[in-house]
N, CA, C and O atoms as a Maestro MAE file, in Angstrom:
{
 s_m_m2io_version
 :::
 2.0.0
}

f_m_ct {
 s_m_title
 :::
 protein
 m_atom[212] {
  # First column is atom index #
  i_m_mmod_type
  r_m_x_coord
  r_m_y_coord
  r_m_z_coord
  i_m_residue_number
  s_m_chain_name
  s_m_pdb_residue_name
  s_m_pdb_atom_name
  i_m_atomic_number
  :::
  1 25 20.074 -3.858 -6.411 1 A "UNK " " N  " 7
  2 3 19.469 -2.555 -6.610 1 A "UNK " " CA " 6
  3 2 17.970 -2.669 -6.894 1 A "UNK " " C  " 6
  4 15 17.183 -1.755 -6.645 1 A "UNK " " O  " 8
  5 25 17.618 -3.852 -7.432 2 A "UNK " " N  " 7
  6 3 16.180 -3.941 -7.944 2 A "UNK " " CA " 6
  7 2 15.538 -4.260 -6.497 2 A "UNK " " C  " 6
  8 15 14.310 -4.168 -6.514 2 A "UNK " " O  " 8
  9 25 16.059 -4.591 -5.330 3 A "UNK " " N  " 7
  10 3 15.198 -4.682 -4.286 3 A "UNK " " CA " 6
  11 2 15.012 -3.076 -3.366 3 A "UNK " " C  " 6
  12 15 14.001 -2.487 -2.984 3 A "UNK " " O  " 8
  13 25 16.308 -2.787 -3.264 4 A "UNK " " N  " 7
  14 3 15.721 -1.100 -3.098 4 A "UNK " " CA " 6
  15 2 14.769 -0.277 -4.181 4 A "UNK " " C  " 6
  16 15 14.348 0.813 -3.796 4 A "UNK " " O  " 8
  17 25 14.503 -0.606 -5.150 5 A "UNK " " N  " 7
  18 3 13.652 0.153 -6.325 5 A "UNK " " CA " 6
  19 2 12.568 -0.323 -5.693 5 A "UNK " " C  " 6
  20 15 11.919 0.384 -4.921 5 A "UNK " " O  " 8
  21 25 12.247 -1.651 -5.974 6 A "UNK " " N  " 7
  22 3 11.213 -2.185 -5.440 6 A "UNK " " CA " 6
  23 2 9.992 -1.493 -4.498 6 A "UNK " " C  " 6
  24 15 8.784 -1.264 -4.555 6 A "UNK " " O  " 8
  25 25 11.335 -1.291 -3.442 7 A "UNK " " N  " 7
  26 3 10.733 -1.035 -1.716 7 A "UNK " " CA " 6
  27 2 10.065 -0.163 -2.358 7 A "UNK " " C  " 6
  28 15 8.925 -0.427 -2.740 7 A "UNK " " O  " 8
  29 25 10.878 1.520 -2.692 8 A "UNK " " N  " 7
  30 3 10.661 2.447 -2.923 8 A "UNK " " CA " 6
  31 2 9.300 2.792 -3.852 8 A "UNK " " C  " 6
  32 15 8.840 3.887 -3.528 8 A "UNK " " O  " 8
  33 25 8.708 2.278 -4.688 9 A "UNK " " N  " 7
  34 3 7.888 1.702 -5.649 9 A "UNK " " CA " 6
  35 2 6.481 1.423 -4.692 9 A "UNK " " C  " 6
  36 15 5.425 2.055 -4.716 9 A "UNK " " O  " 8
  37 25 6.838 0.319 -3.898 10 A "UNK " " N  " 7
  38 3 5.733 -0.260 -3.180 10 A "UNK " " CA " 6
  39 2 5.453 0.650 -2.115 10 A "UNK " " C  " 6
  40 15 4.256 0.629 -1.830 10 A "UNK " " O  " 8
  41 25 6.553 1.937 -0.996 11 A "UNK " " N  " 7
  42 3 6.212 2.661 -0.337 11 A "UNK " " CA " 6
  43 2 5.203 3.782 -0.945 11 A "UNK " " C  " 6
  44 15 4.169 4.095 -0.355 11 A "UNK " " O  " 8
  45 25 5.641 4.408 -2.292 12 A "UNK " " N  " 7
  46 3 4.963 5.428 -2.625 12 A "UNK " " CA " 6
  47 2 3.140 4.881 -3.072 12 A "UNK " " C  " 6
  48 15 2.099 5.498 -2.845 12 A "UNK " " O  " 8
  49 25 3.287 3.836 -3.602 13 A "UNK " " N  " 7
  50 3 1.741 2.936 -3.433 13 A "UNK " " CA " 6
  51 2 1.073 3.208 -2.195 13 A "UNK " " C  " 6
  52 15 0.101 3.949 -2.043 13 A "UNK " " O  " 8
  53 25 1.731 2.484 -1.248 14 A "UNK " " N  " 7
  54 3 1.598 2.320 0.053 14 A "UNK " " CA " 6
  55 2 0.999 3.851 0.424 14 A "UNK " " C  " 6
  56 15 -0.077 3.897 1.021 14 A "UNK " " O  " 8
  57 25 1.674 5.080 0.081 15 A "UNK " " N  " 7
  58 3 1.293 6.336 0.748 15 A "UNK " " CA " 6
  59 2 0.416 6.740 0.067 15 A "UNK " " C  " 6
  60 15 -0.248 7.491 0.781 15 A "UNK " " O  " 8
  61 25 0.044 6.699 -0.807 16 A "UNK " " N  " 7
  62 3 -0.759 6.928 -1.970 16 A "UNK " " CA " 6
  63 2 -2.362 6.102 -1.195 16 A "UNK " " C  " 6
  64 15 -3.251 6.660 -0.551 16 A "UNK " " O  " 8
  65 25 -2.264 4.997 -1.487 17 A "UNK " " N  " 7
  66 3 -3.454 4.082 -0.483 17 A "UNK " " CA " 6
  67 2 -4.059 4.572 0.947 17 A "UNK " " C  " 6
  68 15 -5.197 4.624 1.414 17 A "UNK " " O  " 8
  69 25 -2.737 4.912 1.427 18 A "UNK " " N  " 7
  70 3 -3.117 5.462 2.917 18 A "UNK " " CA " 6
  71 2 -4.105 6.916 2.769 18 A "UNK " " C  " 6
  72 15 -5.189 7.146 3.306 18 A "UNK " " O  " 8
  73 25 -3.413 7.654 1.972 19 A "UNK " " N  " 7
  74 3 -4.420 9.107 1.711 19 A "UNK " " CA " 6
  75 2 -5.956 8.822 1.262 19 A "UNK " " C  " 6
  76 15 -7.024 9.178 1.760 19 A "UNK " " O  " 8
  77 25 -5.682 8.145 0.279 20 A "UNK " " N  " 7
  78 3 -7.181 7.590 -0.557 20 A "UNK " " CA " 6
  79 2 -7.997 6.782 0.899 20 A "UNK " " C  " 6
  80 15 -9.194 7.009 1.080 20 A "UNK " " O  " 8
  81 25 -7.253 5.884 1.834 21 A "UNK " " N  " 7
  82 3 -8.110 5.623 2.964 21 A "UNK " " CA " 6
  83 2 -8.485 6.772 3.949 21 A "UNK " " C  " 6
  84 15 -9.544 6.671 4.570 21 A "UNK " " O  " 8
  85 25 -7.762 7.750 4.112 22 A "UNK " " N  " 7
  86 3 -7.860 8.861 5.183 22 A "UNK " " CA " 6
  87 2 -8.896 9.684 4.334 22 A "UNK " " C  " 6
  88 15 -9.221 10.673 4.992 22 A "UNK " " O  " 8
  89 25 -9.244 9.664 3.672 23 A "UNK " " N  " 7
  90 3 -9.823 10.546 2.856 23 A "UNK " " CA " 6
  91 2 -11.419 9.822 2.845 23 A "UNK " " C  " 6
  92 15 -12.347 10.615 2.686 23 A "UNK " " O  " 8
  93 25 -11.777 8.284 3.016 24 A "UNK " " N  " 7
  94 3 -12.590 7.703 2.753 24 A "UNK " " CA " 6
  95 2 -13.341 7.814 1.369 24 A "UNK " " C  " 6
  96 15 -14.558 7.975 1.281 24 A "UNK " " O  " 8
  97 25 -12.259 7.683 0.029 25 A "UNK " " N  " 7
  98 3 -12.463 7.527 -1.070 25 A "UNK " " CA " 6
  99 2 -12.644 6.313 -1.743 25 A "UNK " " C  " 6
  100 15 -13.175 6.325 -2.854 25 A "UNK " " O  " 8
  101 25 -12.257 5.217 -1.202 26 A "UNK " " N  " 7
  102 3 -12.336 4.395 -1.786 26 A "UNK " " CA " 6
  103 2 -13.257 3.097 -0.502 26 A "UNK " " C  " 6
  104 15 -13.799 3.671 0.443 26 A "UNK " " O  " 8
  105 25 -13.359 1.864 -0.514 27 A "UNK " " N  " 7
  106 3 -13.601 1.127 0.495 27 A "UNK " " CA " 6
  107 2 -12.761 0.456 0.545 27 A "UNK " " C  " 6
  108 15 -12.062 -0.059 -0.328 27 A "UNK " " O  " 8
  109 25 -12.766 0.376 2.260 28 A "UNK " " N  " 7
  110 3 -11.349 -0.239 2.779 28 A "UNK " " CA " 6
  111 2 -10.845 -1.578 2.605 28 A "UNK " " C  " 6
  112 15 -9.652 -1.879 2.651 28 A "UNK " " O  " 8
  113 25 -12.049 -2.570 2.351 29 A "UNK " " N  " 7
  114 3 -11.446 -3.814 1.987 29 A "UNK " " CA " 6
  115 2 -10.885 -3.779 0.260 29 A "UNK " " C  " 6
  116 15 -10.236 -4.797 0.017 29 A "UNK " " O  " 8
  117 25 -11.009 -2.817 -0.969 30 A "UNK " " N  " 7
  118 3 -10.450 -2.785 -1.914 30 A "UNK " " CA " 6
  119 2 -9.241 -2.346 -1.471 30 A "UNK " " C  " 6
  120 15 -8.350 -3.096 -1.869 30 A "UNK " " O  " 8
  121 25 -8.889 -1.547 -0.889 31 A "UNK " " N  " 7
  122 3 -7.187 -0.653 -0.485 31 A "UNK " " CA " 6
  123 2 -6.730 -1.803 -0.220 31 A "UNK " " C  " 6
  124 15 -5.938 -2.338 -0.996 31 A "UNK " " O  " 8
  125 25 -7.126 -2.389 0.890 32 A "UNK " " N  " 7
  126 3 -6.167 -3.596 1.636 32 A "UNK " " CA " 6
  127 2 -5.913 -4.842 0.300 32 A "UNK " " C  " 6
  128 15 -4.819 -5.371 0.108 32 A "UNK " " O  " 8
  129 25 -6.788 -5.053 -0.277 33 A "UNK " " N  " 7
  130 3 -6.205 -5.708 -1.435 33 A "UNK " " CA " 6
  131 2 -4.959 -5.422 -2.055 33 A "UNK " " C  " 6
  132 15 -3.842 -5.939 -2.050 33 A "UNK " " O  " 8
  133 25 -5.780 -3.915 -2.877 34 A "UNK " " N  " 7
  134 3 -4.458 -3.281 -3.424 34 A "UNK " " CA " 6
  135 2 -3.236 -3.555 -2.656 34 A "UNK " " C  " 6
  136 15 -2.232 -4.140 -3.063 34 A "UNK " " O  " 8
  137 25 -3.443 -3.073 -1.532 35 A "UNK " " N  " 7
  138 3 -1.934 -3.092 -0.463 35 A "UNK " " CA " 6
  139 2 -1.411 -4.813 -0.892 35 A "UNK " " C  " 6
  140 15 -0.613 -4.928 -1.822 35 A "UNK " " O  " 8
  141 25 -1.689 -5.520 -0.486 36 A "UNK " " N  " 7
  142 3 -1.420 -6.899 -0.466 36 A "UNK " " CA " 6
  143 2 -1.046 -7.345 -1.733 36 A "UNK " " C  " 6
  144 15 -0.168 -8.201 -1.832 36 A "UNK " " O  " 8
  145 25 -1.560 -6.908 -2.650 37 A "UNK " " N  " 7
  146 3 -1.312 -7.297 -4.504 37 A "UNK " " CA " 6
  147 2 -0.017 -6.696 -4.197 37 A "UNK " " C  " 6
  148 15 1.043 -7.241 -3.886 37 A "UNK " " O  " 8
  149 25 -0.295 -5.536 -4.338 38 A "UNK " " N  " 7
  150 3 1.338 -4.483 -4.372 38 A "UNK " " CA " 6
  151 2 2.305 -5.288 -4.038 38 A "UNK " " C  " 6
  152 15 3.131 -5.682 -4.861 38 A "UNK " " O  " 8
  153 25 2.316 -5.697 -2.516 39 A "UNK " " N  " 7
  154 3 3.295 -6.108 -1.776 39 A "UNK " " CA " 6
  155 2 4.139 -7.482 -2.273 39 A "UNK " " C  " 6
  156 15 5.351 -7.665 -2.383 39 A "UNK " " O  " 8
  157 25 2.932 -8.416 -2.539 40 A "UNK " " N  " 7
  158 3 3.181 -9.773 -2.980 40 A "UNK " " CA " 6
  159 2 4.092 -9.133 -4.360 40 A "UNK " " C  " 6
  160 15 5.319 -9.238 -4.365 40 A "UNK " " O  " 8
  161 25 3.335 -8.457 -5.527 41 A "UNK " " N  " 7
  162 3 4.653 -8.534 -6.839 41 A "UNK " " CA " 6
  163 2 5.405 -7.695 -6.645 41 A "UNK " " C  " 6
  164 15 6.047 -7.626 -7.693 41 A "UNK " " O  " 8
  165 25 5.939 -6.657 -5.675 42 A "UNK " " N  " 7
  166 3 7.165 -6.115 -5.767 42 A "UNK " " CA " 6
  167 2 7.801 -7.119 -4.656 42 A "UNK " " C  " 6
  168 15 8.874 -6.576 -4.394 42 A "UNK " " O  " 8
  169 25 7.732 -7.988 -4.071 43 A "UNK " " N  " 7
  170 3 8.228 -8.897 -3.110 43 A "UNK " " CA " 6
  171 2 9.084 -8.193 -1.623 43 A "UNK " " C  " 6
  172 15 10.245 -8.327 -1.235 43 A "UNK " " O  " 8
  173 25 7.750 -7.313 -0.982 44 A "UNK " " N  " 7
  174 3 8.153 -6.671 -0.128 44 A "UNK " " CA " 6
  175 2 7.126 -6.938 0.828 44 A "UNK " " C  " 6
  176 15 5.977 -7.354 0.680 44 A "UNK " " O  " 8
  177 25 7.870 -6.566 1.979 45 A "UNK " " N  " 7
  178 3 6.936 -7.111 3.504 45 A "UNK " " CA " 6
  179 2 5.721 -5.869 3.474 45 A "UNK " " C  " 6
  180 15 5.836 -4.728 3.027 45 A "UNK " " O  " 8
  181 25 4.506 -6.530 4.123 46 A "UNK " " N  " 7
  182 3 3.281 -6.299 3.867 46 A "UNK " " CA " 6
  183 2 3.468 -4.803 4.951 46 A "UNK " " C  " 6
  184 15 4.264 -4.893 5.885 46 A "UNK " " O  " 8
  185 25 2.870 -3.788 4.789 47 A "UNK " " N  " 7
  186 3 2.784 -2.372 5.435 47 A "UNK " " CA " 6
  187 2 1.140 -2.741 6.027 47 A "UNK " " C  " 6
  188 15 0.576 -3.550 5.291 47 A "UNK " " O  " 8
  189 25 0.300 -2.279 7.228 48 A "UNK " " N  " 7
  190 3 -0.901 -2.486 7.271 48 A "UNK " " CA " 6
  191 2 -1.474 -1.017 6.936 48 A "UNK " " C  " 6
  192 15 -0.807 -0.074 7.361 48 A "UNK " " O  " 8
  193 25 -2.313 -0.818 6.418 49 A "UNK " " N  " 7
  194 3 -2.561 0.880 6.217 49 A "UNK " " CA " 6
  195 2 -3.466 1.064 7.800 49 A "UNK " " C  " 6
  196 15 -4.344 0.335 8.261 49 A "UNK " " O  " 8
  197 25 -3.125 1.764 8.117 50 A "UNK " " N  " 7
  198 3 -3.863 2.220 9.534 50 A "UNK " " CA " 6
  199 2 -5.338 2.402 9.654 50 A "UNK " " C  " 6
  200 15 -5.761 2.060 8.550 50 A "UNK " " O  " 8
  201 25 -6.155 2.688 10.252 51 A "UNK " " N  " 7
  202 3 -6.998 2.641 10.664 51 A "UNK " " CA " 6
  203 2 -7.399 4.028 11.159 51 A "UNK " " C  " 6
  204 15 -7.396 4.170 12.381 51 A "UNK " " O  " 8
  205 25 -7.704 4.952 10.494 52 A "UNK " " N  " 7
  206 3 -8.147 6.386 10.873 52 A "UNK " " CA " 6
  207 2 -9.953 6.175 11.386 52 A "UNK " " C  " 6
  208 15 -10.886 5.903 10.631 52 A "UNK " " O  " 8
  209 25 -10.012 6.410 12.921 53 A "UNK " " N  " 7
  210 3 -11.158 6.911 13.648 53 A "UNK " " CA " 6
  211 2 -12.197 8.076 13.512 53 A "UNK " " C  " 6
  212 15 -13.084 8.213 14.355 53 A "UNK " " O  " 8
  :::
 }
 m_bond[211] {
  # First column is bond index #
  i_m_from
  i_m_to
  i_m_order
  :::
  1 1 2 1
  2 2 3 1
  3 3 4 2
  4 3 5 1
  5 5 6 1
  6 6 7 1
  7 7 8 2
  8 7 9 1
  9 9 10 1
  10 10 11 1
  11 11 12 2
  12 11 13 1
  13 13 14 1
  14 14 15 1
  15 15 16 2
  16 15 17 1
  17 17 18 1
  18 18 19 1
  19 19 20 2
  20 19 21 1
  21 21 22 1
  22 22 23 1
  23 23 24 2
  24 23 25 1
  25 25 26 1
  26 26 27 1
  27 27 28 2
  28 27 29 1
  29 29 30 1
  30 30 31 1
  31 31 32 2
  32 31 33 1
  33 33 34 1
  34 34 35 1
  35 35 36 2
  36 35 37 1
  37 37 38 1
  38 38 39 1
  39 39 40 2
  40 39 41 1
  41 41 42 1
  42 42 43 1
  43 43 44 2
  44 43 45 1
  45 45 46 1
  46 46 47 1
  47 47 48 2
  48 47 49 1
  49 49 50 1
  50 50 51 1
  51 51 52 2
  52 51 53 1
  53 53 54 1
  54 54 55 1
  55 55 56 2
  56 55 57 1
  57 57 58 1
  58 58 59 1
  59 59 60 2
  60 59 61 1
  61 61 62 1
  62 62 63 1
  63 63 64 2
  64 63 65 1
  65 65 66 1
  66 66 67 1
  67 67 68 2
  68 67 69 1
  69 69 70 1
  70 70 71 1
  71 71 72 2
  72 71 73 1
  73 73 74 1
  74 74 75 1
  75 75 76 2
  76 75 77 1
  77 77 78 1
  78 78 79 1
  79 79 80 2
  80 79 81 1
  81 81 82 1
  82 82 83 1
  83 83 84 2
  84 83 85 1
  85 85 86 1
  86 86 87 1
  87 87 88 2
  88 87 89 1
  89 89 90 1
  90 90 91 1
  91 91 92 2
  92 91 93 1
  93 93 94 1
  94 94 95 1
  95 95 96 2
  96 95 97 1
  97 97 98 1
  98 98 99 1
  99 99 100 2
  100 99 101 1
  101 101 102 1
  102 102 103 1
  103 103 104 2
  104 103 105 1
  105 105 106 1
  106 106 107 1
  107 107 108 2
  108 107 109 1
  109 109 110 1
  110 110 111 1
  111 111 112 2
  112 111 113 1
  113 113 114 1
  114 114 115 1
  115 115 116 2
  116 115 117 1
  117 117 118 1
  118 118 119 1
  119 119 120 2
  120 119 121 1
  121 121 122 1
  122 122 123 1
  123 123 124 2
  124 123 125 1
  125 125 126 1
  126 126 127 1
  127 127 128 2
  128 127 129 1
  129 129 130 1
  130 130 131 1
  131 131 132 2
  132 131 133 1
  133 133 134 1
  134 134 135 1
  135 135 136 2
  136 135 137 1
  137 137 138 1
  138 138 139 1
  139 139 140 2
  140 139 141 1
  141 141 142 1
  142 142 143 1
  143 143 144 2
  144 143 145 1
  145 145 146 1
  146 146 147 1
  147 147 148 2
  148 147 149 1
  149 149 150 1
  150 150 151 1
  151 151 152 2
  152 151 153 1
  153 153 154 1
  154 154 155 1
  155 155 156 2
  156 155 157 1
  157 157 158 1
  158 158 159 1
  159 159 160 2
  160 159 161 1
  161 161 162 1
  162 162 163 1
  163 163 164 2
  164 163 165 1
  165 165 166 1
  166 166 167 1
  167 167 168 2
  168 167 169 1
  169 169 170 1
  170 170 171 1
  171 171 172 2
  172 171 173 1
  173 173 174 1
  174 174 175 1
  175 175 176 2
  176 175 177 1
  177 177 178 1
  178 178 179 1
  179 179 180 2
  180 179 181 1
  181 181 182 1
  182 182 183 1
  183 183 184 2
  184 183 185 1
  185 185 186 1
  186 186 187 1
  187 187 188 2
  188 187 189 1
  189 189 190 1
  190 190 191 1
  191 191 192 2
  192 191 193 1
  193 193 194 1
  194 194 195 1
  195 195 196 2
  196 195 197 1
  197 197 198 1
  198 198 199 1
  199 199 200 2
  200 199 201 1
  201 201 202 1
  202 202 203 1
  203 203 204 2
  204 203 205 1
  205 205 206 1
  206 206 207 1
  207 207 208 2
  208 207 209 1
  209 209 210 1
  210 210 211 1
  211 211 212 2
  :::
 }
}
């Protein structure tokens, strides 16, 4: 059960990051960190946050 919590945990990060990038609030090489920290301690496969044009 702690690996479905996990996911769930690291997705809402994950969507959370993506807005703050679509939004151009933050800079993108800090998000992608974040993303990657996230991923590594909840021990879930890496999401790439997209790339809004």
């Amino acid at each position: 059960m702690d690996e479905v919590q996990n996911q769930m945990v690291y997705l809402a990060a994950w969507d959370m990051l993506r807005r703050i990038a679509r939004e151009n609030r933050m800079d993108k090489t800090v998000i992608n960190n974040l993303n990657r920290i996230n991923a590594e301690s909840l021990m879930c496969d890496l999401l790439p946050i997209p790339e809004i044009a």
